[in-house]
Structure formats: structure tokens, C-alpha cells
C-alpha positions as CSV (number, residue, x, y, z in Angstrom):
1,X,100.9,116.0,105.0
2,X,98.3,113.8,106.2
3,X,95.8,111.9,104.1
4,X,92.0,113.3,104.6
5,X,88.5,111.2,104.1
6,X,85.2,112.0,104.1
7,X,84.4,110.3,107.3
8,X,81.7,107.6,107.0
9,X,81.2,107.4,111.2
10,X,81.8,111.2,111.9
11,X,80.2,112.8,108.9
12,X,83.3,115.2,108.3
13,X,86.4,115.9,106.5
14,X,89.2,114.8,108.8
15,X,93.0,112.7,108.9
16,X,92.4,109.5,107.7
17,X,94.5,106.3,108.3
18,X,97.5,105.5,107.4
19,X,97.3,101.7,105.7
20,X,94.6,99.4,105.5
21,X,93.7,98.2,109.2
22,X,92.0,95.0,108.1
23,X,92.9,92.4,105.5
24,X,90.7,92.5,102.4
25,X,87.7,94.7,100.2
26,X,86.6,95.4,103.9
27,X,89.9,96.6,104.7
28,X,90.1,98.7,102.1
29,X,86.5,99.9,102.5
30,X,87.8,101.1,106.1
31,X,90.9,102.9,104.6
32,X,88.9,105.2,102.0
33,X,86.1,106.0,104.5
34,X,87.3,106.2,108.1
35,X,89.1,108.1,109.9
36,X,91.8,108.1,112.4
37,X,89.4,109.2,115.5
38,X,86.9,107.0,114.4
39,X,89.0,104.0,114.1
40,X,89.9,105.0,117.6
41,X,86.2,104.7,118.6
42,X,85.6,101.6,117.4
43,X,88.7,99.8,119.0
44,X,87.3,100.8,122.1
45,X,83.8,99.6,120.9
46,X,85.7,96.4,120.0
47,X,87.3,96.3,123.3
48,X,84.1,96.3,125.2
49,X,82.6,93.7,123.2
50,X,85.3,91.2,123.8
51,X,85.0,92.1,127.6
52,X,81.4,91.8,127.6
53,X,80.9,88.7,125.6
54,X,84.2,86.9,126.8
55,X,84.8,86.6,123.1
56,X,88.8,85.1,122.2
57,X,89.8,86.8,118.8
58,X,91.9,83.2,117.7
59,X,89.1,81.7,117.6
60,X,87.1,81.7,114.0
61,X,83.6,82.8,115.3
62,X,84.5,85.6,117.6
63,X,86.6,87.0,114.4
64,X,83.5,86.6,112.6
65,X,81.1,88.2,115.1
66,X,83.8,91.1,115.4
67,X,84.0,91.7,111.3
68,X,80.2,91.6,111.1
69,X,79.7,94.1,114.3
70,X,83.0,96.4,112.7
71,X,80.9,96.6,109.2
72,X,77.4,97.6,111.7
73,X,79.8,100.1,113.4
74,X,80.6,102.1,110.0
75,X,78.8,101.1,107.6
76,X,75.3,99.9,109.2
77,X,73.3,100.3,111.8
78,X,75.8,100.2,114.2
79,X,76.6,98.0,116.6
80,X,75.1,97.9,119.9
81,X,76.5,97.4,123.4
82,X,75.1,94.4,125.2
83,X,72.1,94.7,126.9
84,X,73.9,93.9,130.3
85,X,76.5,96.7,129.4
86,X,76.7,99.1,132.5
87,X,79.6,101.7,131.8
88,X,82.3,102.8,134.1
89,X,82.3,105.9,135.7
């Protein structure tokens, strides 16, 4: 049987993840509080923002800027898409 959370991003009760998906209190933060199809979501947000902003996630800044916008994405404001961000079709 799979695990359920309260889903900070989508507001319902629905399968949560299986482990921890980042090292640390935030980590753990994302484990209680997010769920799998959320997760999902912000990969994809993640994705774009490394594309967008040429980011390389070895280097120690771009991990930083990529924790901060993750903690946005669930548990602030959330994060924004660049202001030159034109989606596909």
C-alpha cells in the first residue's frame, strides 16, 4: 500500500513519495508534504530553469539557486519562469 500526504502544492490527499528526494530538514520537509505528481511537476519546473538560465547543477551556485526556487515551488510563493520563458507548443 502506498504512503499518502496531505499535498502542500496540490492541496489534496494523494501517494506520496517513497524516500526523501533531497538530502537534509529540506528533504525531509519534501517527503512529509509532497506528493508523487507534484514532485513530478517541479522536475519539470527544474528542468526548464536549468534550460532557461544555462544553469550547471556541479556547480555550488546553481545548486543554491535550484534549492532556494524548489523551497518557492512548495513551500513559498512559487517560483517563476523567466521572463524570456516562451513555452513549446
Amino acid at each position: 500500500m502506498s504512503r499518502q500526504v496531505k499535498c502542500v502544492l496540490l492541496g489534496i490527499e494523494t501517494e506520496g513519495l517513497d524516500y526523501p528526494p533531497y538530502p537534509g530538514e529540506l528533504g525531509q520537509r519534501l517527503f512529509e508534504n509532497v506528493s508523487k505528481q507534484a514532485w513530478q511537476q517541479w522536475l519539470a519546473h527544474q528542468t526548464m530553469l536549468i534550460n532557461e538560465y544555462r544553469l550547471t547543477p556541479i556547480e555550488p551556485q546553481a545548486r543554491e539557486f535550484l534549492e532556494k526556487e524548489m523551497e518557492k515551488f512548495f513551500f513559498g510563493e512559487g517560483s517563476a519562469k523567466p521572463d524570456e520563458f516562451v513555452p513549446q507548443d
